[in-house]
Z-matrix of the N, CA and C atoms (Angstrom, degrees):
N
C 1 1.457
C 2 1.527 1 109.52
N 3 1.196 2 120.63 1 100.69
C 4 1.369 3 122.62 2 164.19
C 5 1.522 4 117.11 3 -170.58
N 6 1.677 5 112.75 4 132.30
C 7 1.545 6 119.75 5 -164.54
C 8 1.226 7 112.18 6 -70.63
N 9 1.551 8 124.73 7 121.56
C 10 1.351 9 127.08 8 178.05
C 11 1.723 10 120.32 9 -57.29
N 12 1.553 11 115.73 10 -29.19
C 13 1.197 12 116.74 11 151.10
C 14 1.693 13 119.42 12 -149.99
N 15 0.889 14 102.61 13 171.88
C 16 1.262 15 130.44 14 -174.06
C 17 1.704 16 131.85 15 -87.90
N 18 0.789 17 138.71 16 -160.10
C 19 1.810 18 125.68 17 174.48
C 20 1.466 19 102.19 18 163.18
N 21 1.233 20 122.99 19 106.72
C 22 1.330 21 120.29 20 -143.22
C 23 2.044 22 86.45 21 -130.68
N 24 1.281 23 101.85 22 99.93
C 25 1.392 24 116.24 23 -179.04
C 26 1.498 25 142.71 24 -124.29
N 27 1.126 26 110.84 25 114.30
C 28 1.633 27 146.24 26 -150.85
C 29 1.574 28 84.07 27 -71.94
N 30 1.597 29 102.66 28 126.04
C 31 1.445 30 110.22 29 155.74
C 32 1.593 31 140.32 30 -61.87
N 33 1.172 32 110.62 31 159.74
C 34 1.675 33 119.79 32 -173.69
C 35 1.864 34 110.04 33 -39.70
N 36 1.065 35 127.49 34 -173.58
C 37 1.242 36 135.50 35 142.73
C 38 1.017 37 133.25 36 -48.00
N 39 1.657 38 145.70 37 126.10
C 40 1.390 39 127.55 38 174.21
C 41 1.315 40 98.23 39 -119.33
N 42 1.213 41 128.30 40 -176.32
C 43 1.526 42 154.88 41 -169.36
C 44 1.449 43 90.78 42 -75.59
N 45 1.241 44 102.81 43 -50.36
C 46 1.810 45 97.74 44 -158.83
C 47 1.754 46 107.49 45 -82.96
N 48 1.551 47 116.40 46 -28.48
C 49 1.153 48 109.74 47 154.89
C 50 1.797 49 133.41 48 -41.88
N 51 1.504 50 87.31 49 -55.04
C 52 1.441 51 98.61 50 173.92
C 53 1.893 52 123.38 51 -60.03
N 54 1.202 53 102.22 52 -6.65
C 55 1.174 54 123.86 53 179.37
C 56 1.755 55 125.54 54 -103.16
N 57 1.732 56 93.70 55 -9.10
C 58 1.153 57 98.45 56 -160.36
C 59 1.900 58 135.63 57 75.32
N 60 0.974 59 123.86 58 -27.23
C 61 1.362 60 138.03 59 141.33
C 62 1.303 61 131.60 60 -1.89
N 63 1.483 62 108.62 61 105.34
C 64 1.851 63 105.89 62 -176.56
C 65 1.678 64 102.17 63 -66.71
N 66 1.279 65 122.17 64 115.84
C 67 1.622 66 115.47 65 152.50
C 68 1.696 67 124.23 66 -60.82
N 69 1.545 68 84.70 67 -63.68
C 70 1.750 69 84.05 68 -178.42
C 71 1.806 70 101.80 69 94.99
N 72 1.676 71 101.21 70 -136.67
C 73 1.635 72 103.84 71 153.18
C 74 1.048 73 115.27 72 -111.09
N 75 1.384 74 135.63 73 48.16
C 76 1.564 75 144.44 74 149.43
C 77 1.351 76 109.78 75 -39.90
N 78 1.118 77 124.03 76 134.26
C 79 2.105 78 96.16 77 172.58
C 80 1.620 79 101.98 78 -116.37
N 81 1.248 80 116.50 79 95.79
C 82 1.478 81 172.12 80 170.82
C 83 1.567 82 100.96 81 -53.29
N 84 1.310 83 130.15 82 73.28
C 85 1.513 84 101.32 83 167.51
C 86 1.377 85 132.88 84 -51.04
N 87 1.957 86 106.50 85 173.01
C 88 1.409 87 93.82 86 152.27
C 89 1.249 88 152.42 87 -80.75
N 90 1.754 89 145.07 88 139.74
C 91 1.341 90 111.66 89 -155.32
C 92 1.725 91 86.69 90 -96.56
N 93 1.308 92 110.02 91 -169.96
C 94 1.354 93 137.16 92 -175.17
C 95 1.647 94 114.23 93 -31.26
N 96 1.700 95 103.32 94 -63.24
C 97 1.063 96 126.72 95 168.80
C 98 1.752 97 120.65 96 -51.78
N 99 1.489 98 87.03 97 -21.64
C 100 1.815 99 83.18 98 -168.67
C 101 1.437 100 109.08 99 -98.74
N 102 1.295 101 129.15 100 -31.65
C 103 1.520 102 142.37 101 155.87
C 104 1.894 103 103.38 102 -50.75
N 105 0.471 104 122.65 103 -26.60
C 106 1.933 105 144.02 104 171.38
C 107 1.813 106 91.09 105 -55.72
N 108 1.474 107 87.16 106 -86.62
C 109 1.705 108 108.17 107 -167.97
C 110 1.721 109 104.81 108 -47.86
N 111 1.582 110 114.36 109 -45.69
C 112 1.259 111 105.97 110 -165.81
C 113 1.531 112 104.96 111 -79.51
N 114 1.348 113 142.61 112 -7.07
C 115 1.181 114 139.95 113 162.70
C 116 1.061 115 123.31 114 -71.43
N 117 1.586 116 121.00 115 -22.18
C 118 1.735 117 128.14 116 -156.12
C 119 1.768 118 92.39 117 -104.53
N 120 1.597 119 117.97 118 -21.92
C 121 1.320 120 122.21 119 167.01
C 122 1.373 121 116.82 120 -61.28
N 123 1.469 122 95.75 121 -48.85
C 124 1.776 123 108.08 122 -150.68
C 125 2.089 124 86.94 123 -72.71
N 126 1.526 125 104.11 124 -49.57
C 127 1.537 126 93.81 125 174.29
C 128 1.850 127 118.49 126 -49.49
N 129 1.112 128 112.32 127 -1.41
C 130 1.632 129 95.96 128 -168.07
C 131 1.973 130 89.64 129 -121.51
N 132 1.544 131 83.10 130 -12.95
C 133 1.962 132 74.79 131 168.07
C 134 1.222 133 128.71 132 -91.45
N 135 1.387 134 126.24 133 -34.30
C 136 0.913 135 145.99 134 162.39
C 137 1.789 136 142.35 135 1.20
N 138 1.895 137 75.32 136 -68.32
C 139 1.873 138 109.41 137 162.57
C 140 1.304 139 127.95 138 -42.25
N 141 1.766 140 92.42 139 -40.25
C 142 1.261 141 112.91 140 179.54
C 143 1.465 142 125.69 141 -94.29
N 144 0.965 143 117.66 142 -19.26
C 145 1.460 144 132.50 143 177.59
C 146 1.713 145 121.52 144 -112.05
N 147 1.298 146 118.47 145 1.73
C 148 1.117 147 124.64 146 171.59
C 149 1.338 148 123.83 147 -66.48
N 150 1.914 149 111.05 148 -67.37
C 151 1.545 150 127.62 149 -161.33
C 152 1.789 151 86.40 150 -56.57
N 153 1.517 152 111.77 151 -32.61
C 154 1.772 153 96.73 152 -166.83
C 155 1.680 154 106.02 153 -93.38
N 156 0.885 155 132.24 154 1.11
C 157 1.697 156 141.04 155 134.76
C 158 1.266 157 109.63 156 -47.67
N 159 0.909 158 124.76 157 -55.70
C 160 1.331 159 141.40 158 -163.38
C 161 2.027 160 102.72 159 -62.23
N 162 1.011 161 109.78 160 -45.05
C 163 1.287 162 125.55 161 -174.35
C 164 1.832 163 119.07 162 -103.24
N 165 1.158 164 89.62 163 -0.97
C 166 1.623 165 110.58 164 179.67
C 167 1.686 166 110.88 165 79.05
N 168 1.538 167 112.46 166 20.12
C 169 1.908 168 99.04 167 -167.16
C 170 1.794 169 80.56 168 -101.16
N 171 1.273 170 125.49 169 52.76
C 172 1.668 171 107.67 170 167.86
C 173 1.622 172 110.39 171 -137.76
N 174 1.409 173 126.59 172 133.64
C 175 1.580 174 109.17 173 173.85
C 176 1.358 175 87.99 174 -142.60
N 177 2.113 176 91.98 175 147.74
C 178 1.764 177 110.13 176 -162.03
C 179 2.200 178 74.24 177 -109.64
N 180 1.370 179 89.40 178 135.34
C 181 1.506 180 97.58 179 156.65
C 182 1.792 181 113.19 180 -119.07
N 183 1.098 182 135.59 181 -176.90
C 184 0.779 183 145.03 182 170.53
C 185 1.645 184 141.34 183 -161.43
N 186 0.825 185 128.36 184 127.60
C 187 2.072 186 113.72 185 -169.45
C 188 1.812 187 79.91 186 -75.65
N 189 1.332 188 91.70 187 150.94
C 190 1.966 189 105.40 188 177.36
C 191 1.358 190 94.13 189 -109.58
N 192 1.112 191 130.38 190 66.35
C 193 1.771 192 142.44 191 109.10
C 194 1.235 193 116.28 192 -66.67
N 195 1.137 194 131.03 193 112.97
C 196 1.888 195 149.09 194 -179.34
C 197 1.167 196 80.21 195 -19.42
N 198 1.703 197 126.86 196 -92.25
C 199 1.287 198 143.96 197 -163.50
C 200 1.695 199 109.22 198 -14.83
N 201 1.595 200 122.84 199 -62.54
C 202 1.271 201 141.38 200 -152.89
C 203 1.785 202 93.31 201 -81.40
N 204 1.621 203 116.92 202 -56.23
C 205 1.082 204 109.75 203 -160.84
C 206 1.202 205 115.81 204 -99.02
N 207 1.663 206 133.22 205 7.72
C 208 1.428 207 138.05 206 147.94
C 209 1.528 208 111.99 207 -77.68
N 210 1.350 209 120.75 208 -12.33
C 211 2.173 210 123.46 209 176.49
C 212 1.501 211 77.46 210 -102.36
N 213 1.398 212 144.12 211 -31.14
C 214 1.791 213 109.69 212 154.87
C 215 1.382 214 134.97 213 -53.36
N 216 1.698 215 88.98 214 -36.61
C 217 1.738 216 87.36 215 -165.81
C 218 1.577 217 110.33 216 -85.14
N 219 1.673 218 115.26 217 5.79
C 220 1.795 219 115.00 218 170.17
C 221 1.522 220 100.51 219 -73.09
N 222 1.559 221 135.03 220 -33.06
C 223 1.147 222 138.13 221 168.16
C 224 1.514 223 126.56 222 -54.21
N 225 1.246 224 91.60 223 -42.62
C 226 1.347 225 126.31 224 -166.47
C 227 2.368 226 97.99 225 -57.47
N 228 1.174 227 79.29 226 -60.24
C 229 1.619 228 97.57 227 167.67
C 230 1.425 229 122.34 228 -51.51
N 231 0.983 230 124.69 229 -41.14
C 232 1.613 231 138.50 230 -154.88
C 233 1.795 232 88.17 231 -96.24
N 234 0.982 233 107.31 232 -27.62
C 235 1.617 234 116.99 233 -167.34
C 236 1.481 235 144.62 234 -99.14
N 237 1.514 236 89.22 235 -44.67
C 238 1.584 237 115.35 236 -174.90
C 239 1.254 238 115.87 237 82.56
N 240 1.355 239 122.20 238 -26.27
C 241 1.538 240 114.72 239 149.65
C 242 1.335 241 147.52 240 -17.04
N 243 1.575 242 142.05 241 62.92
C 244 1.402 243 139.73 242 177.55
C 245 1.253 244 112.07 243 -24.70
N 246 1.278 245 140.60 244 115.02
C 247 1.741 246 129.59 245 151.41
C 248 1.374 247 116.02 246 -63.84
N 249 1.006 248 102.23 247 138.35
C 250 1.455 249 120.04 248 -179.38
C 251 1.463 250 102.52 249 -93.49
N 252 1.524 251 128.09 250 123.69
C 253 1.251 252 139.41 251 161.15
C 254 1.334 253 129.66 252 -78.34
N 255 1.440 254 115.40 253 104.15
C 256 1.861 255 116.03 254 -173.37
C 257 1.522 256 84.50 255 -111.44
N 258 1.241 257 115.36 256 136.05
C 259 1.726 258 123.66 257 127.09
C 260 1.323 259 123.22 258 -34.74
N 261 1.415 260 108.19 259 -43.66
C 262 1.574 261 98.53 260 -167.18
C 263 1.648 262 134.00 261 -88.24
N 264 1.749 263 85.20 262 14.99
C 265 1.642 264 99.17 263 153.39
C 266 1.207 265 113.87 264 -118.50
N 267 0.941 266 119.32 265 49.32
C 268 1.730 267 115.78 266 167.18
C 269 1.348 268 106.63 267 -100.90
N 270 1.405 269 105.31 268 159.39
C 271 1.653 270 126.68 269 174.44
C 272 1.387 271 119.89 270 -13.75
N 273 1.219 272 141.87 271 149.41
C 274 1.649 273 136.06 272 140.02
C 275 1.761 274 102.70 273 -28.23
N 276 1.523 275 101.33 274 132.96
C 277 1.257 276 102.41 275 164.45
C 278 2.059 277 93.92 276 -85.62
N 279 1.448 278 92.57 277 119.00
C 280 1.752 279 87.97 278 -179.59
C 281 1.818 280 106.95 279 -119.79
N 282 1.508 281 104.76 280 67.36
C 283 1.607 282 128.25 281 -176.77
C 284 1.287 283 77.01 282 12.21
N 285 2.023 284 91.10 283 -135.73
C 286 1.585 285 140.36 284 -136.76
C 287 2.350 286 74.59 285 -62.57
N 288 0.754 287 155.62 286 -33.94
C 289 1.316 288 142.67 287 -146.27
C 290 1.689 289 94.50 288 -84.10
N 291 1.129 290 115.25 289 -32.09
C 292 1.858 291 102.92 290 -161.74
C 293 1.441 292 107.07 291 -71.39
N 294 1.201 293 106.49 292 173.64
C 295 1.506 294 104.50 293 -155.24
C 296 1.510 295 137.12 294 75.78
N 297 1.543 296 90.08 295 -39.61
C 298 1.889 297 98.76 296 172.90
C 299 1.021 298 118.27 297 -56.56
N 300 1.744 299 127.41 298 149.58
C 301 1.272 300 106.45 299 129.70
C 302 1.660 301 122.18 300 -78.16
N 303 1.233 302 107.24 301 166.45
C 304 1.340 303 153.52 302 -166.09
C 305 1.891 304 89.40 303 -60.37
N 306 1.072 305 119.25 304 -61.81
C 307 1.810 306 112.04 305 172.79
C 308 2.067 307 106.85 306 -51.17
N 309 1.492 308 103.73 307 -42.15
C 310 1.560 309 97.63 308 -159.02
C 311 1.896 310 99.00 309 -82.43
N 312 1.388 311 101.11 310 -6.53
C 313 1.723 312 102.23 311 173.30
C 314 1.513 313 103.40 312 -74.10
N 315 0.992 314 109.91 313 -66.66
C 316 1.327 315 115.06 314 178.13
C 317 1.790 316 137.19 315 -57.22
N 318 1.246 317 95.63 316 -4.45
C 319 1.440 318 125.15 317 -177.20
C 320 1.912 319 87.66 318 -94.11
N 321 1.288 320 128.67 319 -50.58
C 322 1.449 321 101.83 320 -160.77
C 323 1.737 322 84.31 321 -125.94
N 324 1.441 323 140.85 322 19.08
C 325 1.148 324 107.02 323 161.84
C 326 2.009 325 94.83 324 -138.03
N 327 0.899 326 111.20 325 43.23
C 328 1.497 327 119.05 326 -165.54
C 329 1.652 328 117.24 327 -35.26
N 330 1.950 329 102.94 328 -44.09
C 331 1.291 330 97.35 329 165.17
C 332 1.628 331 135.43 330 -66.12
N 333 1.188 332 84.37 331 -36.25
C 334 1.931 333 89.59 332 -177.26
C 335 1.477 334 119.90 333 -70.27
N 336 1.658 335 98.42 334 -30.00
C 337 1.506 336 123.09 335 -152.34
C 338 2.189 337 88.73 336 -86.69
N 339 1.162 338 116.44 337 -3.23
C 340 1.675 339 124.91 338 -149.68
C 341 1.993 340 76.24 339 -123.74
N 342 0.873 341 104.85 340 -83.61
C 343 2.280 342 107.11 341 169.64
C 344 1.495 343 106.53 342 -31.56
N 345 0.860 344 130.31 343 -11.53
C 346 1.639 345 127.70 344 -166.02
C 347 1.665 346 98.10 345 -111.71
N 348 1.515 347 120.06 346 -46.71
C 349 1.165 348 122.23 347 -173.35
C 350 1.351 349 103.88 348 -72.46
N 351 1.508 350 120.84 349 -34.55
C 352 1.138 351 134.82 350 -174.90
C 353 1.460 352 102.90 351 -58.31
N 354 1.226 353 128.32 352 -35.97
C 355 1.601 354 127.26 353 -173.32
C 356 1.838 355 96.45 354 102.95
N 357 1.182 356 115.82 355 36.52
C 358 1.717 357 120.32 356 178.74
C 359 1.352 358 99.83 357 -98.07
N 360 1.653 359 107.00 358 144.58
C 361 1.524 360 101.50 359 -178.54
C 362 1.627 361 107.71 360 -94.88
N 363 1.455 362 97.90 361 91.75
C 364 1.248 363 100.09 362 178.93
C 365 1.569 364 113.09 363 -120.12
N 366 1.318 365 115.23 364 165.24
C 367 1.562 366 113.99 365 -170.82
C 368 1.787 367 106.00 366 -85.77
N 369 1.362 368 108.94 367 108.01
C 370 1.445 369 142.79 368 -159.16
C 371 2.427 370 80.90 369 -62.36
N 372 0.936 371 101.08 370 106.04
C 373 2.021 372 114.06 371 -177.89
C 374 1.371 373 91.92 372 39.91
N 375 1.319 374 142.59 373 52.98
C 376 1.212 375 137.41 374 178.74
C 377 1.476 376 134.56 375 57.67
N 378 1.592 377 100.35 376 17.64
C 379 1.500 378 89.92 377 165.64
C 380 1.505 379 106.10 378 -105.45
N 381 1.372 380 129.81 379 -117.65
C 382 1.242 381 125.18 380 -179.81
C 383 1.451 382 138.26 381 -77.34
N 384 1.745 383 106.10 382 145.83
C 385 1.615 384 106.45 383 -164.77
C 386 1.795 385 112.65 384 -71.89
N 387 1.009 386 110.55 385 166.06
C 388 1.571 387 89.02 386 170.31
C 389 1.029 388 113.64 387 -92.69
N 390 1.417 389 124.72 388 0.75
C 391 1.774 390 104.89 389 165.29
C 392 1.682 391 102.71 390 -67.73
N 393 1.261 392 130.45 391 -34.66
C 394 1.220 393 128.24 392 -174.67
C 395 1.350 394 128.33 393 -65.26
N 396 1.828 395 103.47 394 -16.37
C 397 1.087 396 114.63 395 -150.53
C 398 2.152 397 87.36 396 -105.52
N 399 1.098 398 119.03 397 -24.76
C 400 1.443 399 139.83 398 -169.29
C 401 1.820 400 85.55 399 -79.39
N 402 0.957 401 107.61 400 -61.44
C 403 1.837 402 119.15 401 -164.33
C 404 1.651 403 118.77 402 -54.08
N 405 1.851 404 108.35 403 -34.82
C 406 1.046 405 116.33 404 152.22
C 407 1.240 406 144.25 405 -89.43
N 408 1.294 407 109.13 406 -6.06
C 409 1.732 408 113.28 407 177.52
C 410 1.792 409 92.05 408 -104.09
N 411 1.102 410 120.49 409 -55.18
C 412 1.751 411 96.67 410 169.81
C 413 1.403 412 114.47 411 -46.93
N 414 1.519 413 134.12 412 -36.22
C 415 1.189 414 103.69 413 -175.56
C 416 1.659 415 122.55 414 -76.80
N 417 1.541 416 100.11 415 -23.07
C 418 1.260 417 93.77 416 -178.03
C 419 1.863 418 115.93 417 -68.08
N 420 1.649 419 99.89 418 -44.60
C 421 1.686 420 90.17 419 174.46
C 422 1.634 421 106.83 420 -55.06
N 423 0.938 422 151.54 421 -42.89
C 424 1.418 423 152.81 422 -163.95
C 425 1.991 424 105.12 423 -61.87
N 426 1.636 425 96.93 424 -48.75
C 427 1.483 426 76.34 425 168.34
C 428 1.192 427 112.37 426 -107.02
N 429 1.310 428 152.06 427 52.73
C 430 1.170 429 149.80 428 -174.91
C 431 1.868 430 85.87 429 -119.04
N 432 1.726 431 116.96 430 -37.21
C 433 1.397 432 110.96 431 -155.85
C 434 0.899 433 85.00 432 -94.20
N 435 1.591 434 154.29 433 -10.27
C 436 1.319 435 147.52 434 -167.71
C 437 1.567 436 107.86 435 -80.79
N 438 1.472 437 126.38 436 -23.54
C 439 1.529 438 143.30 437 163.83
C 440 1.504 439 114.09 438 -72.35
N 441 1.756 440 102.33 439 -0.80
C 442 1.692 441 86.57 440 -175.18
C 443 1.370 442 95.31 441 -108.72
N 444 1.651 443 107.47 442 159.09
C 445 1.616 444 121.96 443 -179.44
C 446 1.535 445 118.52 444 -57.08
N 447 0.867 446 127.50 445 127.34
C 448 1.447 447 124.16 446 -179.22
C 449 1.238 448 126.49 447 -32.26
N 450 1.494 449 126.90 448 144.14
C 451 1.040 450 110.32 449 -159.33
C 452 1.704 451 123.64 450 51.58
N 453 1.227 452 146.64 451 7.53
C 454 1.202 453 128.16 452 163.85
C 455 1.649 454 120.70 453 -90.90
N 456 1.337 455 100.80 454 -144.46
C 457 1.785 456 114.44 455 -168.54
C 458 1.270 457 133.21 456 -99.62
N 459 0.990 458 159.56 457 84.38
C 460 2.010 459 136.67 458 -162.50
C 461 1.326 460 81.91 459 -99.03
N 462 1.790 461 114.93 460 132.51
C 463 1.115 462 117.18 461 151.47
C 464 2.191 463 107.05 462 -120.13
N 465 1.808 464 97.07 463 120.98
C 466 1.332 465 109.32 464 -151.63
C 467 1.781 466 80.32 465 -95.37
N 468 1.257 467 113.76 466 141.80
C 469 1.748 468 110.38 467 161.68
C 470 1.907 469 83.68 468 -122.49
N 471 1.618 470 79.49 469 152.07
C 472 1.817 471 92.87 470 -173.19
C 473 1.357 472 104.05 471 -167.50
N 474 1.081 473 135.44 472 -142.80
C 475 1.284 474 155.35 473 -169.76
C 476 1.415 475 122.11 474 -133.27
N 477 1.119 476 116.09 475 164.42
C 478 1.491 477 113.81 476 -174.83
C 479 1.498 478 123.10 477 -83.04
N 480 1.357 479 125.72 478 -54.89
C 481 0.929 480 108.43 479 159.78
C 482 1.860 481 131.04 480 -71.80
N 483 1.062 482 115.75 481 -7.74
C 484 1.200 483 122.27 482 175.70
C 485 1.612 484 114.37 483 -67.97
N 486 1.621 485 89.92 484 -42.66
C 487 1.931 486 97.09 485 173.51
C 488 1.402 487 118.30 486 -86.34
N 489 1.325 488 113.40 487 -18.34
C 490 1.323 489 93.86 488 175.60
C 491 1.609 490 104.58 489 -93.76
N 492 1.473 491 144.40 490 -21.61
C 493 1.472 492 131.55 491 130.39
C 494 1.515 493 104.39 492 4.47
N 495 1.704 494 118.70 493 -89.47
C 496 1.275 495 135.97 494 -177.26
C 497 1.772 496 123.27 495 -29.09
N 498 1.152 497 78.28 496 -39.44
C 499 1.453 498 91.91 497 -169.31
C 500 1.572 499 127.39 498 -92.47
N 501 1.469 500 113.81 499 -12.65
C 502 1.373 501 132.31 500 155.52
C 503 1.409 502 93.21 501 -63.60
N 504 1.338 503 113.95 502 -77.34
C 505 1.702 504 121.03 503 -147.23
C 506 1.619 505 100.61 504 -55.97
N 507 1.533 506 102.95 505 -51.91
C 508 1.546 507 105.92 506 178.03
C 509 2.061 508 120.10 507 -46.23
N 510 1.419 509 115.49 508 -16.24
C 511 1.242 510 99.45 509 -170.32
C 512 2.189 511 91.45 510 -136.59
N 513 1.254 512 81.55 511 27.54
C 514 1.519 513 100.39 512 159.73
C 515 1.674 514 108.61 513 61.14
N 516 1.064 515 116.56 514 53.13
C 517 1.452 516 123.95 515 -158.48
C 518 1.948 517 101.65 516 -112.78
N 519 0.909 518 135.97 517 151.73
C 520 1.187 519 137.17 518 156.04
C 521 1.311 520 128.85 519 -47.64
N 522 1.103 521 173.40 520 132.24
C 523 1.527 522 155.49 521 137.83
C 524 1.481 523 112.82 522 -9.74
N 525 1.245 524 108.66 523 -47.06
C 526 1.765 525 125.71 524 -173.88
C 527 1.828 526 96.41 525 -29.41
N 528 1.734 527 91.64 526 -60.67
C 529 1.208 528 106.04 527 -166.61
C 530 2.155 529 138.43 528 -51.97
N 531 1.726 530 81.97 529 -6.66
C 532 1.663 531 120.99 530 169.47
C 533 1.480 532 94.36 531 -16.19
N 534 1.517 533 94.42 532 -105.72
C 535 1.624 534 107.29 533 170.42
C 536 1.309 535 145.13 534 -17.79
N 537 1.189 536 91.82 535 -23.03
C 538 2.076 537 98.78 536 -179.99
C 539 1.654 538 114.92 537 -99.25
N 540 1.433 539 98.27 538 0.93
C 541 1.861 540 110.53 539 163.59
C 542 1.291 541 96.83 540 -118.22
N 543 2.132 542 111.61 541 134.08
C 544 0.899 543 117.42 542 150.96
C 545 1.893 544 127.19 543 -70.14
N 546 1.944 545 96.38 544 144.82
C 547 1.611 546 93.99 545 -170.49
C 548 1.590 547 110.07 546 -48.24
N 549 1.569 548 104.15 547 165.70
C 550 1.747 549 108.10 548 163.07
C 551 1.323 550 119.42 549 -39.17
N 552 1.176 551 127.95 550 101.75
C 553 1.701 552 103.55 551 151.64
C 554 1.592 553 120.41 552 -29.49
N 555 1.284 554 119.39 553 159.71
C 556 1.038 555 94.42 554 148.05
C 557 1.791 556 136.62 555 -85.87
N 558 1.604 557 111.86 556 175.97
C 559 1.753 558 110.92 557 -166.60
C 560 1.620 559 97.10 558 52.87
N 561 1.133 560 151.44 559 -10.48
C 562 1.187 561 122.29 560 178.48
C 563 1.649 562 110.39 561 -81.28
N 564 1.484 563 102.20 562 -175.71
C 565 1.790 564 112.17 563 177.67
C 566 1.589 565 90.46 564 -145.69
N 567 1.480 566 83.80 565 174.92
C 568 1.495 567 115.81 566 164.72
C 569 1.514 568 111.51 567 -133.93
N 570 1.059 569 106.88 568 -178.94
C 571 1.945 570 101.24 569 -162.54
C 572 1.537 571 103.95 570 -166.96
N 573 1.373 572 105.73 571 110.03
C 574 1.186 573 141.48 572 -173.73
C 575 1.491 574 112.67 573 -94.51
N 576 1.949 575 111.40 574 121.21
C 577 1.639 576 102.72 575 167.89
C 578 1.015 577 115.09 576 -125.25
N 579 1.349 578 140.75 577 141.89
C 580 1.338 579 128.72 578 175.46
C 581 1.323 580 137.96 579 -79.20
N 582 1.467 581 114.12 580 120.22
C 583 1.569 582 126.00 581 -166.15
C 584 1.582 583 95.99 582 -83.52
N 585 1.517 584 92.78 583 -175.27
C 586 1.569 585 110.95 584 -158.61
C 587 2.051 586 93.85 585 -77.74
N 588 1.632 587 125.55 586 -30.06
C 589 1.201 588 141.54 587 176.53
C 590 1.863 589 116.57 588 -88.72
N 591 1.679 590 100.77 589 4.37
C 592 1.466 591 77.64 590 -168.49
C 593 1.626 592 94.45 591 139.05
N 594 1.698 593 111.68 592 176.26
C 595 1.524 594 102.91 593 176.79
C 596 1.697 595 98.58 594 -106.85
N 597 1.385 596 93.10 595 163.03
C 598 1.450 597 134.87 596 -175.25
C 599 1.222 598 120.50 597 -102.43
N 600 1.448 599 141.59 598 159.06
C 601 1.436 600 138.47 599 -155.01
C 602 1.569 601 90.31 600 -139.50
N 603 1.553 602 101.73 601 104.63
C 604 1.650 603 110.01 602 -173.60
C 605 1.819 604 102.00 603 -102.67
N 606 1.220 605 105.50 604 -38.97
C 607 1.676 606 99.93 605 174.46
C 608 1.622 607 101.34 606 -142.92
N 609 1.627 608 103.45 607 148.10
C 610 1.456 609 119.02 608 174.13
C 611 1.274 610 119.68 609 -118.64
N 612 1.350 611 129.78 610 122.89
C 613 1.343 612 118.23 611 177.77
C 614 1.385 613 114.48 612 58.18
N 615 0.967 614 94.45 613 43.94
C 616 2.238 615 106.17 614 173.08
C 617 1.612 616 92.86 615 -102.06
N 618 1.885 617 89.44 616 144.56
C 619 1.294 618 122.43 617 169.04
C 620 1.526 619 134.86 618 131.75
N 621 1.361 620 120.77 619 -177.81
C 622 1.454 621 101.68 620 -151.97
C 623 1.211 622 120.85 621 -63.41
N 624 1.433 623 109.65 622 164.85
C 625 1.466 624 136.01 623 -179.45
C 626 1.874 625 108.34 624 -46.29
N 627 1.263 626 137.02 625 146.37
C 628 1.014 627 127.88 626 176.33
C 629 1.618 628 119.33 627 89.46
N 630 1.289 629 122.60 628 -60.15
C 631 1.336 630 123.95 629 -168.79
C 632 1.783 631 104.48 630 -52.36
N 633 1.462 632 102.60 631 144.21
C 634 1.514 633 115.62 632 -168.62
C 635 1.319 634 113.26 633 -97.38
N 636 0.917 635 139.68 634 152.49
C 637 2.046 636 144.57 635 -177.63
C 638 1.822 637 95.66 636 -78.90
N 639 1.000 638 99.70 637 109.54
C 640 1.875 639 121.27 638 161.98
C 641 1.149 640 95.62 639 -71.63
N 642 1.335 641 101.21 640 151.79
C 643 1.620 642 115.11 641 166.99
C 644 1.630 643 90.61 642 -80.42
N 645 1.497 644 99.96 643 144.22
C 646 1.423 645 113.13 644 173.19
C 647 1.920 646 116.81 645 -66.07
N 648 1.195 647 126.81 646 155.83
C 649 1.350 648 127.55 647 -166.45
C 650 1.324 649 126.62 648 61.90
């Protein structure tokens, strides 16, 4: 039992994105625009994740933040696939910062709030570091794909910085290496297959036309 790849997918638009706004684990719906984006994904995912639905080699996970597990359930439709809701892919818990915008972070924590953008593992307003935050969303995709049929699919919906956490650790990368990938758009993915050493980084930031870059968290 284990999924030959992966599909590691960034939620819709929210209000507070559009605003610029740290969420964190706020649970943030989607706004108008972002139920938009997560449909125009789930249609271009679909194709691909269906025939192995169809045969049982596909599983939808999801972090159960509204945001994460309503851009599951546009898949969810197209598919017949249930998402499965874990906690332990949800957002950076990013304390005293969530809720902010992104000017009033930087207005009273400029150094930390400047190490964080930087890709520093620092504790995001004092809640969690991002090594901590990398350690739990890789582990959860790791055993979530370990339940799928050989050779099949995990399609993970999550967050941006939470997946790209995942996605360093998952292809054995440093943290350092933060910075040299741009964040999720939002509705986009990346898509992971597994080599003979480990997984591989087959697409980055794929997906439809239109959807706008959220601020990450």
């Amino acid at each position: 039992m284990s999924a030959a790849t992966v599909v590691l997918w960034r939620h819709g638009r929210t209000r507070s994105n559009a605003e610029n706004r740290m969420q964190g684990q706020l649970d943030v719906p989607l706004d108008e625009v972002g139920h938009a984006q997560a449909a125009a994904s789930a249609a271009h995912l679909a194709p691909l994740v269906a025939p192995l639905a169809a045969v049982g080699a596909a599983r939808l996970v999801a972090s159960d933040l509204s945001r994460a597990l309503d851009t599951a359930r546009a898949l969810s439709a197209l598919t017949g696939l249930e998402p499965q809701p874990d906690p332990a892919l949800r957002e950076v818990d990013a304390g005293r910062w969530q809720g902010l915008l992104h000017s009033e972070i930087t207005a009273s924590w400029s150094e930390d709030y400047a190490a964080w953008r930087g890709g520093g593992d620092v504790r995001a307003g004092g809640g969690e570091s991002r090594a901590e935050l990398a350690e739990r969303t890789a582990a959860a995709v790791e055993r979530h794909a370990a339940g799928v049929p050989e050779g099949g699919t995990l399609v993970v919906a999550s967050h941006g910085a939470a997946l790209k956490g995942a996605l360093l650790r998952l292809l054995g990368l440093e943290l350092s290496a933060w910075s040299a990938f741009a964040g999720f758009r939002n509705a986009h993915w990346a898509v992971l297959a597994r080599g003979r050493r480990g997984w591989l980084l087959g697409e980055y930031n794929a997906g439809p036309p239109g959807a706008g870059e959220g601020a990450e968290g």
